[in-house]
MDTraj code that builds the backbone (N, CA, C; nanometers):
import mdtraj as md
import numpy as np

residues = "UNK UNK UNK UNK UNK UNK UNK UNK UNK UNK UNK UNK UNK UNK UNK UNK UNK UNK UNK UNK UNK UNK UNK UNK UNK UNK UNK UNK UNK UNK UNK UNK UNK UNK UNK UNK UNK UNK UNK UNK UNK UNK UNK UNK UNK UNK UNK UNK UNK UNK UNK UNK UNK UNK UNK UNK UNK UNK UNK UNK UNK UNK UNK UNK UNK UNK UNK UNK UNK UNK UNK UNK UNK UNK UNK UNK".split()
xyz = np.array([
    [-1.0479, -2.6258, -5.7235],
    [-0.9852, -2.4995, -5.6886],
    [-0.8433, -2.4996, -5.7481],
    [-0.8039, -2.4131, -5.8053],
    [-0.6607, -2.3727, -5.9098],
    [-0.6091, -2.3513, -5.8010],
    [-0.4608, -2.3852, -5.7997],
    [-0.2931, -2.3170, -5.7401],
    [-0.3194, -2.1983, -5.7292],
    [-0.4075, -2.0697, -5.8121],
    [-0.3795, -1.9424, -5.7927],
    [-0.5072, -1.8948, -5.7105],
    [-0.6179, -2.0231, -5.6840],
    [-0.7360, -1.9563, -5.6119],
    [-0.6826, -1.9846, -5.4451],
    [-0.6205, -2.1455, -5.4442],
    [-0.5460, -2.1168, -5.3274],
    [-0.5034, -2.0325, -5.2570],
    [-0.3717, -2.0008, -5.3493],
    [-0.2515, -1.8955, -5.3390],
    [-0.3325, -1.8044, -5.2574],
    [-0.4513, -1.7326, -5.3249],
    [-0.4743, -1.6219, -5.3193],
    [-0.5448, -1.6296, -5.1684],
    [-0.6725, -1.7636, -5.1177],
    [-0.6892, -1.7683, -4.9699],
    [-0.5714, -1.7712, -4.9166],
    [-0.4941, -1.8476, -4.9419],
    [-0.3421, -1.8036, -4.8672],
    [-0.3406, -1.6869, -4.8229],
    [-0.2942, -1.5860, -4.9044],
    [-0.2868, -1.4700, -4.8817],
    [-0.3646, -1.3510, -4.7995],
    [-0.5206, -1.4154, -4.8504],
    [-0.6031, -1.2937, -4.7230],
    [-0.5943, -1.3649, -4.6157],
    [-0.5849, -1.5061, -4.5874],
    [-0.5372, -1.5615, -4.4404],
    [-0.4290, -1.5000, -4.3741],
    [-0.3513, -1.4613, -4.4308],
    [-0.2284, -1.4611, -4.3619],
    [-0.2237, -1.2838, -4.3943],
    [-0.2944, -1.1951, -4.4471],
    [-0.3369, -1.0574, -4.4265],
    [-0.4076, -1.0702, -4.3064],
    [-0.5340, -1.1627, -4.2837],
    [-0.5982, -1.1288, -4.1220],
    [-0.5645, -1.1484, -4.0065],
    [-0.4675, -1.2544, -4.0841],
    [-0.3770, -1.3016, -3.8969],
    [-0.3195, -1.1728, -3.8622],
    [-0.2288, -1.1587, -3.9965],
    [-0.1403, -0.9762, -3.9806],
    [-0.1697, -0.8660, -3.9000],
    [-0.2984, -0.9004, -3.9360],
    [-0.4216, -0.7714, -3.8754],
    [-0.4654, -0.7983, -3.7319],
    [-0.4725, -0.9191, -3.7486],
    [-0.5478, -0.9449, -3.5824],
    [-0.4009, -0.9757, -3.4840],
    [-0.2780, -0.9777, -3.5375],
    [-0.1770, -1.0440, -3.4389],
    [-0.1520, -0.8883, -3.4125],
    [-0.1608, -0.7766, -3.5174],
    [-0.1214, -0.6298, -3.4843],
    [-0.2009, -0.5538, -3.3311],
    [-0.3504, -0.5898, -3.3557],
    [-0.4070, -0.5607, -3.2887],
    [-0.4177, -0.5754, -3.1520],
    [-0.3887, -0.7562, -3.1285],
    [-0.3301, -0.8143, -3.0534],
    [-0.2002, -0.7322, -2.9412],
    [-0.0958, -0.7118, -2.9913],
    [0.0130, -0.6118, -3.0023],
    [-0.0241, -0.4631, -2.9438],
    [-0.1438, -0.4349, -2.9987],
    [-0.1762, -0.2913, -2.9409],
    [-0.2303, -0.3134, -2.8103],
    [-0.3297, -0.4168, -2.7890],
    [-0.4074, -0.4324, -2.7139],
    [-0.3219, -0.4813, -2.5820],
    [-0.2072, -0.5579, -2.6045],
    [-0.1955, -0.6309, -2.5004],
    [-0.0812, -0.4554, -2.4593],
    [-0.0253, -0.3638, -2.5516],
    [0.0489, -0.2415, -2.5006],
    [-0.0384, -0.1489, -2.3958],
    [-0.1694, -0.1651, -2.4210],
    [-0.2650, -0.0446, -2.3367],
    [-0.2646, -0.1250, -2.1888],
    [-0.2744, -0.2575, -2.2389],
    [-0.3130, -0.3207, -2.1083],
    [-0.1502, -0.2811, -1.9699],
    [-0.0624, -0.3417, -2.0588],
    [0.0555, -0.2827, -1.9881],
    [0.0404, -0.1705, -1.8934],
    [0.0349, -0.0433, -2.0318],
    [0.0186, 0.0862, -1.9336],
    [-0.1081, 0.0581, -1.7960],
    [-0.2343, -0.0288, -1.8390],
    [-0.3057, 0.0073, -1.7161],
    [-0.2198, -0.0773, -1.6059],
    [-0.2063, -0.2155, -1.6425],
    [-0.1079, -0.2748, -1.5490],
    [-0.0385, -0.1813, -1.4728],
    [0.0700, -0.1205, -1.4992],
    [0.1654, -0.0116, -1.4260],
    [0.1018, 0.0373, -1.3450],
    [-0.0329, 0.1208, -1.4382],
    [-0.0710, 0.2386, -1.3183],
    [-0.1490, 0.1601, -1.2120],
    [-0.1994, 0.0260, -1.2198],
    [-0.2803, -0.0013, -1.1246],
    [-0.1533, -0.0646, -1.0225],
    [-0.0471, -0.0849, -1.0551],
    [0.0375, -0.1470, -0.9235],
    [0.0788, -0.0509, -0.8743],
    [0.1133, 0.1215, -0.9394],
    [0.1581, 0.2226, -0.9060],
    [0.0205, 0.2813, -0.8115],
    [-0.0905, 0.2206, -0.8066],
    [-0.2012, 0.3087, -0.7377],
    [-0.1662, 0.1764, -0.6056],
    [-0.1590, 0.1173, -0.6409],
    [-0.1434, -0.0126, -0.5100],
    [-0.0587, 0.0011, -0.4490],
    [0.0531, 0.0713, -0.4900],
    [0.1661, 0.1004, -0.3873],
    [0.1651, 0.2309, -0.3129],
    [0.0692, 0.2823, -0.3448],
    [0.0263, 0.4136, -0.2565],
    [-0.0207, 0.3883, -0.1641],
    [-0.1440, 0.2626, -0.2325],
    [-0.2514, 0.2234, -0.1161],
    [-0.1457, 0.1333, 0.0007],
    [-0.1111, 0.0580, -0.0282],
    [-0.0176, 0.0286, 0.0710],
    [0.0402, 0.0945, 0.1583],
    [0.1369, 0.2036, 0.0940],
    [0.2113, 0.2816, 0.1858],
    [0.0616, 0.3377, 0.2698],
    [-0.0226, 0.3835, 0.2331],
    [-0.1265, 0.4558, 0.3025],
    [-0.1609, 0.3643, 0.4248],
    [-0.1718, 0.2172, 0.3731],
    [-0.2180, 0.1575, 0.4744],
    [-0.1144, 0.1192, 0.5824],
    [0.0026, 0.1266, 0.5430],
    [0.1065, 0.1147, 0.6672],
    [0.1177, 0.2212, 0.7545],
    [0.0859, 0.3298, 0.6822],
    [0.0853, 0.4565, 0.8065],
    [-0.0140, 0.4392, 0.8791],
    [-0.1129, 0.4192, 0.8411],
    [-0.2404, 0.4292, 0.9186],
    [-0.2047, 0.3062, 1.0117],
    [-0.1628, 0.2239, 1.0260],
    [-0.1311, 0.1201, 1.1022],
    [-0.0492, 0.1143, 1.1854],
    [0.0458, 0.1575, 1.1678],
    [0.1130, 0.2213, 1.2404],
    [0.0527, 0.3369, 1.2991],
    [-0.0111, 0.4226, 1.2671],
    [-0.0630, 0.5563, 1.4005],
    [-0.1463, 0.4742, 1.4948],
    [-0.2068, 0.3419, 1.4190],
    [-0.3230, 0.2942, 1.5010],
    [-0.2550, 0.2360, 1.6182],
    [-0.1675, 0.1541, 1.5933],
    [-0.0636, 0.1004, 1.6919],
    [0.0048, 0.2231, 1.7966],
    [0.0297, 0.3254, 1.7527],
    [0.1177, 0.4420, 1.8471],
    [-0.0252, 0.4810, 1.9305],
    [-0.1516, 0.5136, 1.8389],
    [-0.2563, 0.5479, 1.9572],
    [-0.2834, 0.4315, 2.0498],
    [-0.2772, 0.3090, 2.0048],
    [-0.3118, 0.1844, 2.0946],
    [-0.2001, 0.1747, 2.2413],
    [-0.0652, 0.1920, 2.1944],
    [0.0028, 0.2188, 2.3079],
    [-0.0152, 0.3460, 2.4234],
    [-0.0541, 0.4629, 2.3625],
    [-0.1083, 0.5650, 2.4105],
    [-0.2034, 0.5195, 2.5272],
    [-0.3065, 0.4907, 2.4515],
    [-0.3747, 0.4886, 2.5293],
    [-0.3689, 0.3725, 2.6554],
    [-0.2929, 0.2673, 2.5993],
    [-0.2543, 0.2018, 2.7390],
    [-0.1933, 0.2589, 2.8390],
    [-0.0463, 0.3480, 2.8279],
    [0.0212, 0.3969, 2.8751],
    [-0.0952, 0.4762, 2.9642],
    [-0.1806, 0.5176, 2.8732],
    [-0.2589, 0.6552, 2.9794],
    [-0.3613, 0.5726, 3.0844],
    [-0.4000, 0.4350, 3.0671],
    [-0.4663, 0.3585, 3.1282],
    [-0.4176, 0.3081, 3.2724],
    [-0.2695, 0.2993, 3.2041],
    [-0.1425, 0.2451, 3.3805],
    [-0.1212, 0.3535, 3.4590],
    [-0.1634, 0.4884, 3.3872],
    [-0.1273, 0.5893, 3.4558],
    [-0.2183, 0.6343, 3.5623],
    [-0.3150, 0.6051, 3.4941],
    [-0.4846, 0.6013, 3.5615],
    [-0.5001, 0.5096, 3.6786],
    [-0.4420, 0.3765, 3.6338],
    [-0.4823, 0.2816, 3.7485],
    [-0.3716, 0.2995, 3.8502],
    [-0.2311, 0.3576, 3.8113],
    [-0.1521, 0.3619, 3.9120],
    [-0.2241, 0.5084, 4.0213],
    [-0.2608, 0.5719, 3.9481],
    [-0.2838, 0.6952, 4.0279],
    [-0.4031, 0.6742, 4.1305],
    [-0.5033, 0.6029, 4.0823],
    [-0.6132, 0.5565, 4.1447],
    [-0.5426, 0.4160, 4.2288],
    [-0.4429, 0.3909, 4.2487],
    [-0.4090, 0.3047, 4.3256],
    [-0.4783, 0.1801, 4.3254],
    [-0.5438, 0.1271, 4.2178],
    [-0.5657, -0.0047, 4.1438],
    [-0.4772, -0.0644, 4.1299],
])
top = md.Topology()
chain = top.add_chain()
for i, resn in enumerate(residues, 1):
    res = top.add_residue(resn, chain, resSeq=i)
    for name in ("N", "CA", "C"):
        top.add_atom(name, md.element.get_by_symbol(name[0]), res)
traj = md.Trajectory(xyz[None], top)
């Protein structure tokens, strides 16, 4: 193999890396954006789930409160 048949695998080697490190580059940019939106959908879900946890807790006291009220009245 000649210096210039080398040279020349040289060259489409280091054209496909070019190509595949570009792609690379794009690929890992889309992923980003989904990244974002999926922590931006997770922080909804969160907040969602703290409210709901909280109402569950305010009805849980509720209904105790209405339970002492019950047993006090019924003189239990």
């Amino acid at each position: 193999m000649t210096v210039d048949e080398r040279l020349e695998k040289l060259l489409e080697r280091h054209e496909a890396l070019t190509q595949t490190v570009e792609m690379i580059g794009h690929r890992v940019e889309d992923l980003t954006l989904i990244v974002t939106d999926l922590a931006k959908t997770q922080a909804r879900l969160d907040n969602r789930i703290d409210r709901l946890y909280n109402v569950t807790l305010k009805i849980g006291a509720d209904f105790y409160t209405r339970l002492l009220k019950l047993e006090k009245d019924s003189g239990a």
